[in-house]
C-alpha positions as CSV (number, residue, x, y, z in Angstrom):
1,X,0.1,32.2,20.1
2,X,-1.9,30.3,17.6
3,X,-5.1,30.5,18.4
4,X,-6.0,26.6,17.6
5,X,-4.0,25.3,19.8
6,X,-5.5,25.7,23.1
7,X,-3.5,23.3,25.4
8,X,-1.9,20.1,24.0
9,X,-2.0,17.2,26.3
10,X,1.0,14.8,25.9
11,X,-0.5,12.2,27.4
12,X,-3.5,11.8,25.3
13,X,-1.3,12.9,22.1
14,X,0.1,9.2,23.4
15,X,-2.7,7.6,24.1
16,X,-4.1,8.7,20.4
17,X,-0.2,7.5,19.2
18,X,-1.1,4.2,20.7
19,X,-4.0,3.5,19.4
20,X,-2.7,4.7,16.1
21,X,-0.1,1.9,16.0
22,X,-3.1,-1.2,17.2
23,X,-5.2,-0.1,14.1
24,X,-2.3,-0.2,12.0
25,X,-1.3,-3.4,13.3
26,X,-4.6,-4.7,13.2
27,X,-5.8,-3.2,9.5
28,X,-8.3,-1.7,11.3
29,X,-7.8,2.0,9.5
30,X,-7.9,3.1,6.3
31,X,-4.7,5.0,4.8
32,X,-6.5,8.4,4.6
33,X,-7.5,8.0,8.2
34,X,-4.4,6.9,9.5
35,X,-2.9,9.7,7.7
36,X,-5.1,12.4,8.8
37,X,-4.8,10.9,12.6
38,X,-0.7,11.6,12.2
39,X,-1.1,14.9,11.3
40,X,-3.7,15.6,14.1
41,X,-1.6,14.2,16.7
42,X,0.9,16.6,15.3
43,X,-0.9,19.3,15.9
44,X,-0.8,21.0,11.9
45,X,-2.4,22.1,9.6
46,X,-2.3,20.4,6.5
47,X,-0.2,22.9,4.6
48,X,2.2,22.3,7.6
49,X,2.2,19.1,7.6
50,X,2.9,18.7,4.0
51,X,5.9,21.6,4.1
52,X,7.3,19.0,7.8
53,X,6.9,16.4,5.3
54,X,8.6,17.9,2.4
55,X,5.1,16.4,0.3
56,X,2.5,19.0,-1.8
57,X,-0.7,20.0,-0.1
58,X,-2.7,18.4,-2.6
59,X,-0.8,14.9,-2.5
60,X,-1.5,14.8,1.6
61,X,-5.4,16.2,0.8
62,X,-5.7,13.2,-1.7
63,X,-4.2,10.9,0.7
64,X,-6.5,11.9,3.9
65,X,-9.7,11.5,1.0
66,X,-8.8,8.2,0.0
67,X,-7.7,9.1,-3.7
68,X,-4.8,9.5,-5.7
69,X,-2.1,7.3,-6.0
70,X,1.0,8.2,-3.8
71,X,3.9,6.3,-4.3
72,X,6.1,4.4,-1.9
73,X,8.1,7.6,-1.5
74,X,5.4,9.5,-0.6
75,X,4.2,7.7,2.2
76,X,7.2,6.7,4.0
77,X,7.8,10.6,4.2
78,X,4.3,10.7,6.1
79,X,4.9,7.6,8.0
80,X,8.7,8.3,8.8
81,X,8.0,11.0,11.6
82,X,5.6,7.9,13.6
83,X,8.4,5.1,12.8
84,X,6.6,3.6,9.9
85,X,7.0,2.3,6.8
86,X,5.4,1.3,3.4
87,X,5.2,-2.8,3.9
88,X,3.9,-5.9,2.9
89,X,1.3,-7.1,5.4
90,X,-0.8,-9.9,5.7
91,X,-4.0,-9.9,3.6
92,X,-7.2,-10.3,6.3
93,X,-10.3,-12.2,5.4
94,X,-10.1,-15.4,2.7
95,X,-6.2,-15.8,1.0
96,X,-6.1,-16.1,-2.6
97,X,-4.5,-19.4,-3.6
């Protein structure tokens, strides 16, 4: 057995899904954090979670860091597995006229 997974608890993997989807909906998480969050709730590495993905290692490392420049593609194969996609959202703080 792998020895970094002690004991998964589903019901906090659900809680930690929920909460997931209120930042998102809120805009309160950054990209790299949301991204990172997925692939802990997932329980992988991030050379498995890549390979799940079908994405490099080193596009998933820049996205959890907050550089790079993924494109659409990319990140709907992230967001896919938690039922989200790459979409327009409302702007928060002062609109631009």
């Amino acid at each position: 057995m792998d020895k970094r997974i002690r004991h998964i608890d589903r019901t906090r993997d659900r809680e930690l899904r929920e909460q997931l989807y209120k930042q998102v909906a809120a805009g309160d998480i950054s990209l790299g954090k949301a991204v990172a969050t997925m692939r802990r709730i997932s329980h992988l590495t991030q050379p498995e979670f890549a390979a799940h993905r079908g994405i490099s290692v080193e596009a998933l490392r820049k996205l959890e860091a907050g550089k790079g420049n993924p494109t659409v593609e990319t990140l709907n194969k992230v967001a896919r597995i938690f039922g989200l996609q790459v979409g327009f959202v409302p702007i928060r703080g002062p609109q631009e006229p």
